[in-house]
Steps between C-alpha positions, in 0.01 A plus 500: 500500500811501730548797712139642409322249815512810831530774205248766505240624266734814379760289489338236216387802327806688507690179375292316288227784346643845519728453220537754224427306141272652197202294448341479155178368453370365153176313373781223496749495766576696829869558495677618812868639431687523831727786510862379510541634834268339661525228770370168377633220648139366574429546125836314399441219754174448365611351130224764391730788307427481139217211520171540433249447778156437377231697760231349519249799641639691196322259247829323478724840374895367524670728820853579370732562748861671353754740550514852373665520179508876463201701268481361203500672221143391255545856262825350352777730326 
């Protein structure tokens, strides 16, 4: 990754981990919703928003990668 080749360990997990998102974990899916103020350029670069990634150490569970959409609302009017 350009720019990342002297960077420090704080600095790779300040950039590319430490990033606020809400995870949700199902028997299904692990979904990751990036907050819309995070930094992702990493993420963006990678073609990996909004495509499954299958994980193979989680018995093949789909990793979905998105942005925050705001709380949704599953009690209805």
């Amino acid at each position: 990754m350009r720019g990342y080749s002297d960077a420090q360990a704080r600095q790779i997990f300040r950039d590319l981990i430490d990033m606020p998102a809400e995870v949700k974990v199902t028997p299904e899916q692990v979904q990751v919703s990036f907050h819309r103020r995070a930094h992702l350029p990493i993420v963006l670069a990678s073609g990996l928003l909004n495509q499954p990634v299958q994980v193979p150490w989680w018995n093949q569970l789909p990793l979905h990668l998105t942005t925050y959409q705001g709380p949704s609302n599953s009690q209805g009017p």
